[in-house]
C-alpha positions in Angstrom: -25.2 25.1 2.6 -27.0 24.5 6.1 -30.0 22.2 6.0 -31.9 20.2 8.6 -29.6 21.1 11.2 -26.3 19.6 9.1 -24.2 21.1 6.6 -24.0 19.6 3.1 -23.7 20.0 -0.4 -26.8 20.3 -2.4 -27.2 20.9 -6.1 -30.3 19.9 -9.0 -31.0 16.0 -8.8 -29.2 15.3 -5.5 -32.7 14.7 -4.2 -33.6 12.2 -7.3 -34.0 8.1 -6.7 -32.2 6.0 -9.3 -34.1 2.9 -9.5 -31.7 0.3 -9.9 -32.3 -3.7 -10.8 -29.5 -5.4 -9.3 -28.4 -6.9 -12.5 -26.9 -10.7 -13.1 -23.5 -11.4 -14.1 -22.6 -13.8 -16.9 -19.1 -14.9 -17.5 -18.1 -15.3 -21.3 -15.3 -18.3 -20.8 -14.2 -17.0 -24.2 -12.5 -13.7 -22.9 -11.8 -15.3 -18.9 -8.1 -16.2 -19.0 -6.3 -18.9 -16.6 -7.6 -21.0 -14.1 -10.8 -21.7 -14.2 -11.5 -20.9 -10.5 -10.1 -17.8 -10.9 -11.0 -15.3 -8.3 -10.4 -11.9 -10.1 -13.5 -10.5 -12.1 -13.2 -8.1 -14.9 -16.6 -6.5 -15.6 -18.1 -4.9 -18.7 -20.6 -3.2 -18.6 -21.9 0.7 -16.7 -20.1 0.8 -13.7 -23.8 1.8 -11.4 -24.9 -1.5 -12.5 -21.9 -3.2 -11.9 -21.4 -1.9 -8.5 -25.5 -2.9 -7.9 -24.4 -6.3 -9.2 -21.3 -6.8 -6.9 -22.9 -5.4 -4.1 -24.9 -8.8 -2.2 -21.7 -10.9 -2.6 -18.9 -8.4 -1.9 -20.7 -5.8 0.6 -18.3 -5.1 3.5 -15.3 -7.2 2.1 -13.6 -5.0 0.0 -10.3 -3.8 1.5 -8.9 -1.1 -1.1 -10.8 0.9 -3.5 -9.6 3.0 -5.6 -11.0 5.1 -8.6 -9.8 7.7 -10.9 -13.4 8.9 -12.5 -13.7 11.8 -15.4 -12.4 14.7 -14.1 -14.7 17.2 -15.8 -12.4 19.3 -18.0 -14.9 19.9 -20.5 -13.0 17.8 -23.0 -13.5 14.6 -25.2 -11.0 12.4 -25.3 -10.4 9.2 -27.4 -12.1 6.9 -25.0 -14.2 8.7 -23.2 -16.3 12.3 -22.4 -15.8 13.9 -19.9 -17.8 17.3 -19.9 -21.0 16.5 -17.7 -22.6 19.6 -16.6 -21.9 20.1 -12.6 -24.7 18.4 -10.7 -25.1 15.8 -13.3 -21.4 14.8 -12.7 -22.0 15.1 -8.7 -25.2 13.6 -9.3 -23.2 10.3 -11.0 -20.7 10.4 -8.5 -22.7 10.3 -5.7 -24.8 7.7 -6.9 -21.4 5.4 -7.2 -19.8 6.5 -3.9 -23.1 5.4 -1.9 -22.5 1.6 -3.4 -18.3 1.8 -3.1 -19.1 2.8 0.4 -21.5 -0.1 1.1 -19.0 -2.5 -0.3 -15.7 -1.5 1.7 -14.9 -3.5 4.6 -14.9 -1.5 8.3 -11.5 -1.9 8.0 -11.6 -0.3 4.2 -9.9 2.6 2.7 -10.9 4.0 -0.6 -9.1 6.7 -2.7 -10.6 8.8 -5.4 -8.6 10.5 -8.2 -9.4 13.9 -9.1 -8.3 17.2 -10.3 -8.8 20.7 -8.9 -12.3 21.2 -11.2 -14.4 18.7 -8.5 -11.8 17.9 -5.7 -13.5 20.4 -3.5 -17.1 19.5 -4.5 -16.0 15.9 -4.4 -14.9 16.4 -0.5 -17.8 17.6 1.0 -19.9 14.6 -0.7 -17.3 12.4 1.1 -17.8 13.9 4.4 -21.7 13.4 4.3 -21.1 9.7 3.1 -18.3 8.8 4.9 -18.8 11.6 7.7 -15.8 13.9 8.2 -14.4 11.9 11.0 -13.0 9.2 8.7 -11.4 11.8 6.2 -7.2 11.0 6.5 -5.9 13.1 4.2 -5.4 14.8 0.3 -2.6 13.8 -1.6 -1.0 16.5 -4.3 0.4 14.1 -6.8 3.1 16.3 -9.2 1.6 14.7 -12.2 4.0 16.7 -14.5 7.3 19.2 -14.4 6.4 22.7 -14.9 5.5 24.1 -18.5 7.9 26.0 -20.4 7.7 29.9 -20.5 5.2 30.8 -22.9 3.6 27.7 -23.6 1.1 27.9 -20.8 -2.3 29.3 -20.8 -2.7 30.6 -17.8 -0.3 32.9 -15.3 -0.6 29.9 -13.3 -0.4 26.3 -14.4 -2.0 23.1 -13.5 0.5 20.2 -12.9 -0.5 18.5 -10.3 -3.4 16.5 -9.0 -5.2 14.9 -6.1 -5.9 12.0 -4.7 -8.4 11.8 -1.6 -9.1 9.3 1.1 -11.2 8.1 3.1 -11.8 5.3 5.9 -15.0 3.3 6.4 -13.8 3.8 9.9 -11.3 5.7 10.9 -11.1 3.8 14.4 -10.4 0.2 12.5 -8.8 1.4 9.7 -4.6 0.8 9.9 -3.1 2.2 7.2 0.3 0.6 5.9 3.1 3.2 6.8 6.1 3.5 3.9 9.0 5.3 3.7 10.1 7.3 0.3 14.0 7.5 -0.8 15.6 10.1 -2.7 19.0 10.8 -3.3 21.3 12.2 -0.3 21.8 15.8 -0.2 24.9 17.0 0.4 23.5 19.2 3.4 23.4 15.9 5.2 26.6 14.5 4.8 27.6 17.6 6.1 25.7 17.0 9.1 26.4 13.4 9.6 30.2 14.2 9.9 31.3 11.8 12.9 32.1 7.7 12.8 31.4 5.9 15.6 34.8 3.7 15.1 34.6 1.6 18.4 31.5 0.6 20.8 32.6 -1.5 23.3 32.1 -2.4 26.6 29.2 -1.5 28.3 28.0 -1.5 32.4 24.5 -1.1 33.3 23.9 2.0 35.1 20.2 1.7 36.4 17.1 -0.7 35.5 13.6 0.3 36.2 10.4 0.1 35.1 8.8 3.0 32.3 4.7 4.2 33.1 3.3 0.9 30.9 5.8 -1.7 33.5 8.1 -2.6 30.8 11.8 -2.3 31.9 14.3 0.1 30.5 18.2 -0.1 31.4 21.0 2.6 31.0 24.6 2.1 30.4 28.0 4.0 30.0 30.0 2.2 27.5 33.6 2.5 29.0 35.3 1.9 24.9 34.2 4.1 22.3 35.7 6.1 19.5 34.4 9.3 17.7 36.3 9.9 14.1 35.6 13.5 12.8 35.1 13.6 8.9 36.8 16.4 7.3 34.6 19.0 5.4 37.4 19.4 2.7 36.2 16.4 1.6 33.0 17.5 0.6 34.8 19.6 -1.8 37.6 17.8 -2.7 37.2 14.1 -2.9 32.8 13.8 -3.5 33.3 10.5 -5.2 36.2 8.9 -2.4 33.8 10.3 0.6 30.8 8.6 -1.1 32.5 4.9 -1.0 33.3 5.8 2.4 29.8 6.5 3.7 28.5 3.4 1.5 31.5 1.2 3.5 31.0 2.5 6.8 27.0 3.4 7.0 26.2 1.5 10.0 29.1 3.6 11.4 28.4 7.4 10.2 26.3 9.1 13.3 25.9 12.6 14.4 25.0 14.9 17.4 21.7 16.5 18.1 20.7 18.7 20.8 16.8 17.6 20.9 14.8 18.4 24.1 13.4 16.1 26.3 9.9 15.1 25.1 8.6 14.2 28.1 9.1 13.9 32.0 10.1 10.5 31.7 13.0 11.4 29.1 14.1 14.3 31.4 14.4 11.8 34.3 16.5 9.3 31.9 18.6 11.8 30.9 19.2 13.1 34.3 20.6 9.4 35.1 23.5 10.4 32.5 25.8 12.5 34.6 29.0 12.0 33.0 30.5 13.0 30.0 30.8 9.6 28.4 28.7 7.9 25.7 25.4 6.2 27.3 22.6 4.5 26.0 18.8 3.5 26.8 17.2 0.3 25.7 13.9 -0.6 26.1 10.5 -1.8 24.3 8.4 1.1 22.8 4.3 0.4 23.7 4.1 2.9 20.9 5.1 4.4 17.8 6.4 2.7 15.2 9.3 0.3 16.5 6.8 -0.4 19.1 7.6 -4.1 20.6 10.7 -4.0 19.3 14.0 -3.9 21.5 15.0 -0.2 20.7 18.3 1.4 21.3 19.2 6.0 21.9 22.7 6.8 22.5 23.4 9.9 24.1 26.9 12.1 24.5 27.2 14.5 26.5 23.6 15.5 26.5 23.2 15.4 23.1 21.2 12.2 20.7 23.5 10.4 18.3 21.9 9.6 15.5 23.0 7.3 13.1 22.8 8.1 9.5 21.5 3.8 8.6 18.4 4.5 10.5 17.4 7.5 8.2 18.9 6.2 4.6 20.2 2.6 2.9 22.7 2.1 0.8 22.0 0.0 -2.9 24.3 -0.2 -5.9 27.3 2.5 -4.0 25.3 4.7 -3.4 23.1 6.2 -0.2 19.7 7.2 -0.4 17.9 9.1 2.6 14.5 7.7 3.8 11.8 9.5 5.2 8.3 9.2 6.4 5.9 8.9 3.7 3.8 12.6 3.4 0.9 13.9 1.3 3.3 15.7 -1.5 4.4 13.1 -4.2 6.6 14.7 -5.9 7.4 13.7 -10.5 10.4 12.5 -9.0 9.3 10.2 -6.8 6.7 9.1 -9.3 7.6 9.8 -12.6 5.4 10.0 -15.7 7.8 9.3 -18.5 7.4 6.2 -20.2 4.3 5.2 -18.7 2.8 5.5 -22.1 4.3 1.5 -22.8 3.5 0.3 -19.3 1.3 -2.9 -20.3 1.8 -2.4 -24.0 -1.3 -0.4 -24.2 -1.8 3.1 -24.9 -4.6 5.9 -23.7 -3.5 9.4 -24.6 -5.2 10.8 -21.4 -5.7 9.6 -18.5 -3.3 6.6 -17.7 -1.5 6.7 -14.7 1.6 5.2 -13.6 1.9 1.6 -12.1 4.1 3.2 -9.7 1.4 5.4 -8.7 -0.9 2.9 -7.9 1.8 0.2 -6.1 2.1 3.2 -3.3 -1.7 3.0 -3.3 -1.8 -0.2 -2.7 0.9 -0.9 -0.5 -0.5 2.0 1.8 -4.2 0.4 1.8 -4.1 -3.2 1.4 -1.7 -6.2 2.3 -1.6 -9.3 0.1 -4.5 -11.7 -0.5 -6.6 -8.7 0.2 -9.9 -7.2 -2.2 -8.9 -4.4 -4.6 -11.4 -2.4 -6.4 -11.2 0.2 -9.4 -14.9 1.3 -11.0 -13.8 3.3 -13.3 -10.6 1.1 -14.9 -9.5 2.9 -18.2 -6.4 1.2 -19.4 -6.1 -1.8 -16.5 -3.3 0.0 -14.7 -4.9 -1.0 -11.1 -5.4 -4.7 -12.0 -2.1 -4.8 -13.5 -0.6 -3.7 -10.4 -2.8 -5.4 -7.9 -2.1 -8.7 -9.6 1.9 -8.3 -9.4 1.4 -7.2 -5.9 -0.6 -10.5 -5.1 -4.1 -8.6 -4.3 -7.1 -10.5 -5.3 -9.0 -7.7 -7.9 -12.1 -6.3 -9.9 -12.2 -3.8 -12.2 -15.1 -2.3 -14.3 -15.2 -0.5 -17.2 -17.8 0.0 -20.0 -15.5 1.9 -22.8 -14.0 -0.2 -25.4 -11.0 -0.5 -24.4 -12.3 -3.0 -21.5 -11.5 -5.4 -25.0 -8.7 -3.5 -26.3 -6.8 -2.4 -24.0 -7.7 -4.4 -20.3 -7.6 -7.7 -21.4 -4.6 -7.9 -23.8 -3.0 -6.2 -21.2 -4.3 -8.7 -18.2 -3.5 -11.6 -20.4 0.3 -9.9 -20.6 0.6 -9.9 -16.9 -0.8 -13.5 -16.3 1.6 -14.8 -18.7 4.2 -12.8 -16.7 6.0 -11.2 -20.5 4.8 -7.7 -19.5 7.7 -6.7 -17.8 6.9 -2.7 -17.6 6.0 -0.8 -14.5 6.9 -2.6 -11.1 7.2 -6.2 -12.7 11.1 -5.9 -12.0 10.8 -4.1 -8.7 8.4 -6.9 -7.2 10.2 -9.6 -9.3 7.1 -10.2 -11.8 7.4 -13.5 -13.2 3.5 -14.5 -14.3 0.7 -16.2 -12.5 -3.2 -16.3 -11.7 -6.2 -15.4 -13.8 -9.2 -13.9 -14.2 -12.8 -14.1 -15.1 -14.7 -12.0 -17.6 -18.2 -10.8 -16.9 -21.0 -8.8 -18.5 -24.2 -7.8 -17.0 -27.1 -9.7 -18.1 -30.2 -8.0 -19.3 -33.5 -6.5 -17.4 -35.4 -10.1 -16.1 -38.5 -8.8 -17.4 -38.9 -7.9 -20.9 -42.3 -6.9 -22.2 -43.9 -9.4 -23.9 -44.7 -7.6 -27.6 -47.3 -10.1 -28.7 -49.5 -9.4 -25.7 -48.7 -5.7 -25.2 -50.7 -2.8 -26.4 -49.8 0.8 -26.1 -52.2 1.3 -23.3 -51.5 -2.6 -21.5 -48.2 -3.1 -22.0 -47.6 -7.2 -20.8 -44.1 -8.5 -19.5 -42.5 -12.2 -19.2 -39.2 -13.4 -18.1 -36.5 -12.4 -20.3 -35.9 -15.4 -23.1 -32.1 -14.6 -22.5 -32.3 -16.0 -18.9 -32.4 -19.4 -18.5 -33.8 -21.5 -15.1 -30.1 -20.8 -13.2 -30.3 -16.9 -14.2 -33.4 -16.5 -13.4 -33.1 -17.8 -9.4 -29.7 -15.7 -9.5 -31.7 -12.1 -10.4 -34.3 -12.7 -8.0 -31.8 -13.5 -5.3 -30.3 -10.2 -6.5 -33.8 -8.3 -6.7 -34.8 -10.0 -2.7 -31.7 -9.1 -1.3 -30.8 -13.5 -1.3 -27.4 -14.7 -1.4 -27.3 -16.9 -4.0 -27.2 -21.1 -2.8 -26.3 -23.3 -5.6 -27.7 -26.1 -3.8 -30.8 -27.8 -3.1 -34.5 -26.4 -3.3 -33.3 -23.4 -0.5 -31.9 -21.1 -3.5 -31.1 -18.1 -1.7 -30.7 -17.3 2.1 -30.7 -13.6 3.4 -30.0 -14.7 7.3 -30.0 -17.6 9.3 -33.4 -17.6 9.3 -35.2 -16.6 5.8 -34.8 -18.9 2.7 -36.0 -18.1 -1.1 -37.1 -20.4 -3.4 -38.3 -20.0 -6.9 -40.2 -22.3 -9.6 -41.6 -22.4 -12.9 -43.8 -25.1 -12.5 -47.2 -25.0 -10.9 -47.3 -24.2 -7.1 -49.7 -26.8 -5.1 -50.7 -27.9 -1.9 -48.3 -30.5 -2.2 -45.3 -29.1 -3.1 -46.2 -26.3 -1.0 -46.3 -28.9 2.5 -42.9 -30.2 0.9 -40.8 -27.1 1.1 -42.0 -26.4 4.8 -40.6 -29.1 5.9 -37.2 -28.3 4.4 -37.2 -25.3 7.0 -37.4 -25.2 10.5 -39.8 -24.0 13.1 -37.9 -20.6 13.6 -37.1 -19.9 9.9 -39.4 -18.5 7.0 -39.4 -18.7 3.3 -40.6 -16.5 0.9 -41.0 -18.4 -2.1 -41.6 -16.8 -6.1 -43.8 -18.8 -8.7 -45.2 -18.3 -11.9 -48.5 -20.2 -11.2 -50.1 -21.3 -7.9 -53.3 -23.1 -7.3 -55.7 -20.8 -5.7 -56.9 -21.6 -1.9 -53.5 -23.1 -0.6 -53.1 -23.2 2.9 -50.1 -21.5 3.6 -48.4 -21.5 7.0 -47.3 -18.0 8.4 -43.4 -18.6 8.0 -44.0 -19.1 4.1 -44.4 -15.7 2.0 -45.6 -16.1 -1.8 -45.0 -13.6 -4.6 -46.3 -13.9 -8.4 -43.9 -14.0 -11.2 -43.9 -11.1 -12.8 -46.3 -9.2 -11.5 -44.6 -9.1 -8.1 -41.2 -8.2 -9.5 -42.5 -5.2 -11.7 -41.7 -2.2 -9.3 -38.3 -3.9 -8.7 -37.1 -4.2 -12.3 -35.2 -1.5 -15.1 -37.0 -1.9 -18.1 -37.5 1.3 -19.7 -35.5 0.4 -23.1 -38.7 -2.4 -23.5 -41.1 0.3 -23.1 -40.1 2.1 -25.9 
């Protein structure tokens, strides 16, 4: 739909504010595990709130996020629902994405999880919040093999899914490239059906200078060999070819007739007038062996290319490497067995650690911020914390206790050895902290109240520390667990906040614990009336100034 000049989705509530109250987080040091300076935060509690909660401390510095949220089949599962009517489930969504957007870094890249029931819907939300420009691509995850004749529903079955994602900014955002392996075809080995046997001396034809200054030479090599592999072989002898490959795979090359790409190839290749073996070498300025000393050969007019630079070779055998695209196939990433990774199951829902280490090894780079909203079984923890990402997860189910922690405690102890814990060499190490989210920091007061005037205090949960930490939250403060300045916005605007009675007093003391160009807005429960208060210094009542800021609807009940 067209509005205001700009397409966009709309749909029944888009249009609707949630009030949110940026809720505290209280670690239980019962259910933290490890050090206890741990870094990595496991949340319970609704994910909204969570985000609100993380969202002073971590906005901008989150590298990688990734989420896999209900997909809206219409079904209940064991853990969880997940049949929201349309715009309530874009309605939740969006609410989330607005917060997960705030809190990547320019740099970020997030990936949601989805089927083909929102995908679509999902995509266009993205584009408005993340504007189209900074869309990179959908992947088509082959989440299982295709279903046996007769036991599918429909004429045409659903096995796959889809991963989207998204840049903060497309302009800062470098993605990691990968390469995926499979097993050699025999197609190629047919193809790459010459050994290079001897490469020897070589005399520089020409040296000059390429567009960018950077020089690039030419030589003939006077001493080389071509071997022709026989094709009988492929028929014959699979198993003696094979060792062959694997012994001589530096060696194994073949011919290409590929057109000059530009004017400057044409003009190198016009420098190679005899028909001998040449090469060029010279220091791309682009692409992806860019700064590195980089080496064509050339025969008679044609590119040898050399079958190492395409595959590797690991335990006899050769597998063939190429660029990383947006199909991932059930081979590449299997589903079998994933039901044990961790030692926890979840009938639905759980994906594969291998899944997400190709995540993360695209989006992030060690030491970096990972962040899953919607955790389920742990599997993004897990993996971040083998991969040596610094993590938070959040999840509200119950199997944040039975299922996330056992299986967090598993991985810091380094005996879950499932998933990629043998392919990164997993041997245990770091920790984590456990959080929940604190209650409203009003509460009405039920003494006082009446139906008609209802009254509200600070919560009796919350002690001194809490308190400062929600109003910090509610102002838009970062927190300062240091001296009377509890909370600092900029360089210039300070917070304080006291319980005891505000006077002329210790009003003069706090301005001079700020300068000339910096303000202070501080919040009191009682103040003596006629203070004289400078015009860098900003008062506010507790509670009366913090009821339009606060969630407590449960308390009005």
């Amino acid at each position: 739909m067209q509005k205001k000049g700009k397409l966009e989705l709309t749909w029944v509530g888009k249009d609707d504010r949630v009030k949110l109250e940026p809720r505290v987080l209280v670690e239980d040091p019962s259910k933290s595990y490890g050090d206890l300076n741990a870094e990595n935060m496991l949340i319970y509690g609704d994910n909204l709130l969570a985000l609100k909660a993380l969202e002073q401390d971590f906005g901008g510095a989150i590298k990688c996020i990734y989420v896999d949220p209900p997909f809206n089949t219409g079904q209940a599962f064991e853990h969880y629902d997940d049949n929201l009517e349309h715009s309530l489930w874009l309605t939740m969504m969006c609410e989330r994405l607005k917060i997960l957007h705030r809190l990547l870094r320019k740099d970020g890249v997030f990936f949601i999880h989805l089927d083909n029931i929102e995908v679509a819907y999902a995509r266009v939300v993205l584009d408005e919040l993340f504007l189209r420009r900074n869309f990179i691509t959908q992947i088509t995850w082959e989440r299982s093999q295709r279903t046996v004749l007769g036991q599918g529903q429909t004429a045409i079955n659903n096995t796959c899914e889809y991963i989207l994602v998204y840049a903060k900014d497309a302009t800062s955002c470098l993605l990691n490239k990968l390469s995926k392996e499979y097993p050699i075809e025999e197609n190629t080995f047919r193809q790459y059906n010459k050994r290079l046997k001897t490469l020897g001396t070589k005399d520089l034809v020409e040296e000059f200078a390429d567009r960018w200054g950077k020089p690039v030479k030419i030589f003939k090599h006077s001493q080389y060999e071509f071997a022709n592999i026989s094709l009988r072989a492929f028929e014959d002898r699979q198993e003696e070819l094979m060792a062959f490959y694997v012994e001589h795979h530096d060696e194994i090359v073949r011919f290409s007739n590929q057109q000059a790409e530009s004017t400057f190839q044409q003009h190198l290749i016009s420098k190679m007038t005899k028909p001998v073996l040449y090469s060029i070498e010279y220091v791309p300025s682009r692409g992806k062996n860019r700064g590195k000393l980089t080496t064509i050969y050339y025969y008679r007019g044609d590119v040898v290319l050399f079958l190492k630079e395409y595959s590797v070779k690991r335990g006899g055998k050769i597998y063939k490497q190429d660029d990383l695209n947006n199909f991932w196939s059930r081979q590449e990433i299997p589903v079998t067995g994933i039901a044990g990774e961790g030692g926890v199951n979840m009938r639905r829902g759980k994906k594969p650690e291998r899944l997400l280490e190709r995540v993360l090894a695209i989006g992030s780079d060690s030491n970096d911020w990972v962040l899953d909203s919607f955790a389920g079984s742990g599997t993004t923890g897990a993996v971040a914390h083998k991969m040596g990402r610094r993590w938070i997860m959040v999840e509200l189910g119950d199997h944040c206790h039975t299922h996330i922690i056992p299986r967090m405690k598993a991985v810091v102890d380094g005996s879950d050895q499932s998933g990629i814990s043998k392919t990164v060499n997993w041997k245990g190490g770091g920790s984590f902290k456990y959080y929940r989210l604190a209650e409203s920091l009003l509460v009405r007061d039920k003494e006082l109240s009446t139906n008609n005037q209802p009254v509200y205090i600070i919560n009796p949960r919350y002690d001194e520390k809490m308190m400062i930490k929600a109003i910090c939250k509610i102002e838009n403060f970062r927190y300062r667990n240091e001296g009377r300045l509890h909370g600092i916005s900029s360089e210039n605007r300070f917070l304080h906040v006291t319980t005891n009675l505000l006077t002329q007093t210790y009003l003069d003391s706090l301005a001079e614990d700020i300068g000339v160009d910096q303000s202070l807005l501080i919040y009191c429960t009682r103040r003596r009336t006629n203070l004289v208060v400078p015009d860098n210094i900003e008062i506010k009542k507790i509670p009366s100034d913090l009821l339009a800021k606060c969630d407590f609807e449960e308390d009005k009940e």
